[in-house]
N, C-alpha and C positions, 0 to 999 in steps of 0.2 A: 187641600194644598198638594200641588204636583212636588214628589220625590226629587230632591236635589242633586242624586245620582239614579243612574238606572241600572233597574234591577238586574241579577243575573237572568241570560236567556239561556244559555247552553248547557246543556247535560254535565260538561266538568265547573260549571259557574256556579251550575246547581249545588252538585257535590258537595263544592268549596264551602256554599254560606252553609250548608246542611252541616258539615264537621265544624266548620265557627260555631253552631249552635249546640251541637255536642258536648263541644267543648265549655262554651257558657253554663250546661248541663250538668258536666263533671264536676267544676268551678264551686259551682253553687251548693253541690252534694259536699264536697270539700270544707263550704264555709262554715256547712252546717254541722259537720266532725268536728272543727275548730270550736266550734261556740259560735259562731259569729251570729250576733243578730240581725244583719241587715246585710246578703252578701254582695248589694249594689253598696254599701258605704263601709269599706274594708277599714275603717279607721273606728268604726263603732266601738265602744266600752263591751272587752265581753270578758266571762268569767276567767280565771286564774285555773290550774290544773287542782289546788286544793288551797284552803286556807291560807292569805299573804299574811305576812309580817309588816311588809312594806308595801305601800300603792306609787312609790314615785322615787329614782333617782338625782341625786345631784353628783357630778362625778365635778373634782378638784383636781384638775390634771397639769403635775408639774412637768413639763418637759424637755429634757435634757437626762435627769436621772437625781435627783438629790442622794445624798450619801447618808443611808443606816445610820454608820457609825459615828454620824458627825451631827445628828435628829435627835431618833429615837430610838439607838439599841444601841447603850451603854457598854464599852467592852474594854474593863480595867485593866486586863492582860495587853490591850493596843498602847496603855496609857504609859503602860511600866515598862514595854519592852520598843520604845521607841528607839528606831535607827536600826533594830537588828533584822535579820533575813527572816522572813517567814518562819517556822518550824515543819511547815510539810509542803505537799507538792502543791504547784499552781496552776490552774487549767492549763489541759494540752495545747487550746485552743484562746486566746488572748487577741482582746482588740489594739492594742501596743505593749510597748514591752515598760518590765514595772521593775521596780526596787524594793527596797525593802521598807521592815511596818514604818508606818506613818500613825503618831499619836491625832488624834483629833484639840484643834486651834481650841473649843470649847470645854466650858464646864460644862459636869453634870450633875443635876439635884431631882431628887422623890418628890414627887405633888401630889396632891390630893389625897383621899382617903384611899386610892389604888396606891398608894407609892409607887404611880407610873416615873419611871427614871426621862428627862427632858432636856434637852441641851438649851444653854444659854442661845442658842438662836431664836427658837419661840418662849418668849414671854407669856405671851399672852395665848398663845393655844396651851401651855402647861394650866392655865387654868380652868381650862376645859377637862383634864383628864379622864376626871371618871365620868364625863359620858363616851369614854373614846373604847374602842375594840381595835386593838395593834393585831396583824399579823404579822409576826416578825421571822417568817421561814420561806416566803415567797421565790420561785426561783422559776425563768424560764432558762432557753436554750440561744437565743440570738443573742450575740454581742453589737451589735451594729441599731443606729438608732430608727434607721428603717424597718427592719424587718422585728424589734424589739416593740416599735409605733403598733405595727399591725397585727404582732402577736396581741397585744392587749385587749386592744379596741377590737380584732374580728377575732382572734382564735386560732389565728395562722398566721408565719412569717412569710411564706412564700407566696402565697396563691392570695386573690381578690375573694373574697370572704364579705359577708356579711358583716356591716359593726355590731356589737352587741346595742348599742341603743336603737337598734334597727329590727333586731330581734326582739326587743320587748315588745316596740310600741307591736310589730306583727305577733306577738302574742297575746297581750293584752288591748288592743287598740288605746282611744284617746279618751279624755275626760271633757276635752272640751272642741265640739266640730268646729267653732271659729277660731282655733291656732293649731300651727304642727305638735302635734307630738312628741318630737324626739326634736331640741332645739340645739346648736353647739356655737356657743358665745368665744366671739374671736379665734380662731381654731388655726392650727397651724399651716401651711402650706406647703410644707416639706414632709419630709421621710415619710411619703404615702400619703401627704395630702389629702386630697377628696376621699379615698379610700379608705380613711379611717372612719369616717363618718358616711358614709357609703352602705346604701342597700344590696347592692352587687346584684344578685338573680332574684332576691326576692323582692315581688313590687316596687316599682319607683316610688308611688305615697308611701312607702315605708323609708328614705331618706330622710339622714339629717338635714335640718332647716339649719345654712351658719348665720349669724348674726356678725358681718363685721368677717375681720380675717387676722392673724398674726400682729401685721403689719398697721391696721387700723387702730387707733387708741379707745377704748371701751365707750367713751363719751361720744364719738362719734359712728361707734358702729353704731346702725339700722338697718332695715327694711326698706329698699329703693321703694318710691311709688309708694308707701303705705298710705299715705292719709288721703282720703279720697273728699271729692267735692260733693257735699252733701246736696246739692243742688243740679247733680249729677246721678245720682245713685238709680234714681228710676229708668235713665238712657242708661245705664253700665249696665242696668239688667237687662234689659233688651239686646243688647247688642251680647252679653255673655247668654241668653237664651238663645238667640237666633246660631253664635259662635259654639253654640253645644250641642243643637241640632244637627249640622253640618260635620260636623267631629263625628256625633255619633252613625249617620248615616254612611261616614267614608268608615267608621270601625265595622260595621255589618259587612262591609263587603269585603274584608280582612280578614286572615288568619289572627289568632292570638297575637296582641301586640299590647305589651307590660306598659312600653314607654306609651305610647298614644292613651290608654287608660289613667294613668298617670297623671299625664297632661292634663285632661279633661279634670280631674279631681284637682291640681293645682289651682285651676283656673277657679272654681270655685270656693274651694281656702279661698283663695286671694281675696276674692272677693267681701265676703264674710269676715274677715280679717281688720278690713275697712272702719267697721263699728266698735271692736274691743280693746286691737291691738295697740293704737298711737297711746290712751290714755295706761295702760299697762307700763309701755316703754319710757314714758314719761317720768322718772325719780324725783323730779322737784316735785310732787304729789307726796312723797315724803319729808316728815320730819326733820329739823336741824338735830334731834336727837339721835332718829336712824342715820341719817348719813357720817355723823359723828362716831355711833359704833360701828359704823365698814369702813371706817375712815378716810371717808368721800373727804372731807375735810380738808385733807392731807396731801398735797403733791407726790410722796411720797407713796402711799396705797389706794390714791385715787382712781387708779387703772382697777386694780384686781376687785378693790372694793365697790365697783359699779358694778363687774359681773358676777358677783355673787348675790348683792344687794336686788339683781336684777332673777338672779336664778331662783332667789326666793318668790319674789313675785310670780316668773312663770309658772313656780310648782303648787302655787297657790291660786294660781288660774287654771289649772288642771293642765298641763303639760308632762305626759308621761317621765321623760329622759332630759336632763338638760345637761351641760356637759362645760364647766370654765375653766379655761388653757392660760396658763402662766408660763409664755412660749419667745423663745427657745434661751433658758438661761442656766438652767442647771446643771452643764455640761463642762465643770470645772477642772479639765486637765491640766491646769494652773491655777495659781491666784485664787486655792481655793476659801484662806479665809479671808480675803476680800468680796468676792463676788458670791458665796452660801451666805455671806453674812446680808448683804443688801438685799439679792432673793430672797431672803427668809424677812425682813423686813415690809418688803414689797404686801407679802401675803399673810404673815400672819395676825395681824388686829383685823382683817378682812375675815378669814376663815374663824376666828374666834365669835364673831359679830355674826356672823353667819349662823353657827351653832346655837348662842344666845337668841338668836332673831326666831330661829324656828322653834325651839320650845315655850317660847314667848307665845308664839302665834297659836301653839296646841299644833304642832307638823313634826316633830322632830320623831315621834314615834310611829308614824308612817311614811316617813321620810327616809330613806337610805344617802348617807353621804360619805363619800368615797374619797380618800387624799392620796395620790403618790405618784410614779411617774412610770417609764416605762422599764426600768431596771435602778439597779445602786450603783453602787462605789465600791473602789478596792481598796481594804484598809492599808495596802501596798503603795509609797509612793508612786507617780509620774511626773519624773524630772525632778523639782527639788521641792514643793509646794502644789501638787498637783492629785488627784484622782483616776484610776481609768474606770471605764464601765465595768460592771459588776452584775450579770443575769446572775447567779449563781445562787444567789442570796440576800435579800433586800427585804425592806419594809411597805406596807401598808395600813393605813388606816379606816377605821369604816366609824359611824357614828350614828344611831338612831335606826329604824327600819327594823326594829325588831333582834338586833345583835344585843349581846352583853353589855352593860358600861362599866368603864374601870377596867377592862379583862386584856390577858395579852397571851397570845396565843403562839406558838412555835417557836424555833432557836435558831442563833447560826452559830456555828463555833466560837470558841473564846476569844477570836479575833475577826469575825465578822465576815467570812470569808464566803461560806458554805452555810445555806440551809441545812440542820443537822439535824434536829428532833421537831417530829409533827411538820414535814414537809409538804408544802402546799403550791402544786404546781398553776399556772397560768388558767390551763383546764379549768383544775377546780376551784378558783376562783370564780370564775364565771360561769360554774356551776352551783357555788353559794349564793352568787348574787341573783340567779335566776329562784333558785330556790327561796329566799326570802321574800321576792313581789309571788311567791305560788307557781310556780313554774314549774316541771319535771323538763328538765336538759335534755332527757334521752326521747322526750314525747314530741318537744317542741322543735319540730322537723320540717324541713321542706324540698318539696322532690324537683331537682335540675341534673340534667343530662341521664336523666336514668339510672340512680341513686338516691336516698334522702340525706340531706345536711343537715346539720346544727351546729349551733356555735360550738361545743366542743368538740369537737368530730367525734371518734371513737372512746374517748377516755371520760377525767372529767368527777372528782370525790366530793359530794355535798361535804361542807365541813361542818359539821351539825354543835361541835362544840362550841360554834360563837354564839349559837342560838342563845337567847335570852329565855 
């Protein structure tokens, strides 16, 4: 078969494919540093830097910022000294200006055999407790819900960064070659956008796959195009053979080119995708029992409760990262016990059904699941009934994957103000979390512009005390 391009003739044509080849050379030595077993299929399953805890994320991501002290860190001193001024200084740097303590609208009661402390907003996640792991000292540096978005998710406020789900799957590849890896169910649109979920310099198949967007209601989010005509499938492969040929004979005669690689790897997902994915995304395949514990049910948690309901499925179809956004509502600079009350509503028999569901299945202890958002709250009013953001000092929860259950880890002051004992910066959280699926943070590196990266740049403390 005559070439669908022509070859180089000229001495610098030569050159060119000769350092293309070089470079596939180096590529390949690279994959094999990595682990990789197959450096033509960069999504390959390969080993962990040492023993996991965990083989798969579920990340709960509330966005707006829920408030600590109005959840899950209990702070009697807010309760007693409501209406008076702070007792000490307030960041120099503030995202509005605030007043003084504000008691929290909620009670709070001890559950489980942890006597984790719970606020009357989750019912039904208090009866989860003792599988839960609290970080309750968590602090970054952005006040702003942008650059607080992107500290999370990549590791950095400023600069386009890798997401972390983007670094797994490029550390560990996938579990399953017919779906993405790293998947992000309904995902926000704002404060960074694409970027949160974004591979940025490392590979394009290393992106998040979104399902659906903010704005899309869980029931209607899909996969355009997914379900293919079976009666079609042998012309789809022909025309994606003949359309991979032609790709790869214009990539031969290119320099290094990520997104064109990319491509070519999408197109094939897609394809494969075809035979697993509609019947996965399908929930009425589920029970009136299951939908009744996500509380599909329910008008009320039928949103959040399909994308967990679904997150489970994914992780149980081998989907490395899956990621469900409860966006944009937690951002209560008023009206805050009206609207933490109906968010916390919204998600909690979801997230509770969630945690049930996977230890049901035998998953929840190689499962990592993550709850929180991208900062807290100030136990300081705004305005007369309101919250402002709060990097300083917040909570997080994690659940299964090899952490502690029942356990709560760090402080913030006796008014919730400040991370103050066993401080756990942004870094080293996502240095735990690597560190639980087997990962060394400091190894797990990739070279752009003539430097190596990782998710945490330079810093970055495995917190080894949540280990189970």
């Amino acid at each position: 078969m005559q070439p669908l391009f022509t070859p180089p003739h000229t001495r610098r044509e030569l050159l060119t494919s000769l350092g293309a080849g070089f470079g596939a050379v180096a590529l390949g030595g690279m994959a094999r540093g990595l682990g990789l077993s197959d450096a033509a299929n960069p999504l390959a399953a390969r080993s962990p830097h040492f023993a996991p805890r965990a083989k798969r994320v579920i990340f709960l991501f509330m966005h707006g910022g829920p408030s600590q002290v109005d959840t899950f860190d209990y702070k009697p001193l807010l309760q007693r000294d409501h209406g008076k001024p702070l007792p000490f200084e307030k960041p120099r740097i503030q995202f509005a200006q605030t007043g003084n303590l504000l008691a929290s609208p909620w009670k709070f009661a001890q559950h489980g055999e942890s006597g984790a402390w719970v606020s009357e907003l989750f019912p039904t996640v208090a009866t989860q407790v003792d599988k839960l792991c609290f970080i309750k000292s968590l602090w970054g540096t952005n006040e702003a819900h942008g650059g607080a978005l992107l500290a999370l998710h990549t590791g950095s406020a400023t600069f386009v960064r890798p997401s972390m789900g983007s670094w797994v799957l490029y550390g560990l590849g996938s579990e399953n070659e017919s779906l993405p890896g790293f998947i992000t169910i309904c995902p926000t649109l704002g404060h960074g956008g694409v970027n949160n979920w974004s591979s940025a310099f490392l590979p394009g198949i290393y992106q998040g796959t979104p399902i659906g967007n903010a704005s899309v209601p869980a029931k209607q989010a899909a996969i355009a195009h997914l379900a293919g005509d079976p009666a079609t499938r042998d012309a789809q492969r022909r025309q994606l053979d003949l359309l991979g040929e032609v790709n790869r004979e214009h990539r031969e005669q290119r320099e290094a080119d990520a997104a064109l690689d990319a491509r070519i790897a999408s197109y094939e997902l897609a394809f494969r995708m075809q035979t697993e994915a509609p019947e996965l995304f399908d929930l009425a395949r589920e029970s009136s029992e299951t939908h009744k514990l996500y509380g599909i049910d329910d008008p009320l948690t039928e949103n959040f409760g399909r994308q967990c309901l679904l997150a489970r499925r994914l992780s149980a179809a081998g989907v490395r990262f899956v990621q469900c956004t409860h966006s944009y509502k937690w951002d209560q600079h008023e009206n805050l016990a009206a609207d933490h009350a109906k968010n916390a509503r919204e998600v909690d028999k979801p997230i509770a059904g969630l945690l049930r569901d996977l230890e049901a299945h035998g998953m929840l202890e190689d499962t990592l699941v993550i709850w929180g958002g991208e900062f807290g709250r100030t136990p300081v009013a705004q305005g007369t009934n309101g919250r402002d953001h709060n990097p300083h000092g917040f909570t997080m929860w994690l659940a299964g994957g090899g952490t502690k259950r029942g356990f709560s880890y760090g402080e913030t002051d006796d008014y919730g103000f400040y991370a103050a004992k066993d401080r756990v910066h942004i870094h080293d959280f996502h240095a735990t979390l690597l560190a639980l699926l087997g990962l060394d943070h400091e190894k797990l590196t990739y070279r752009y512009a003539g430097r190596d990266f990782r998710l945490t740049d330079v810093a970055g403390r495995v917190v080894r005390e949540i280990f189970a």
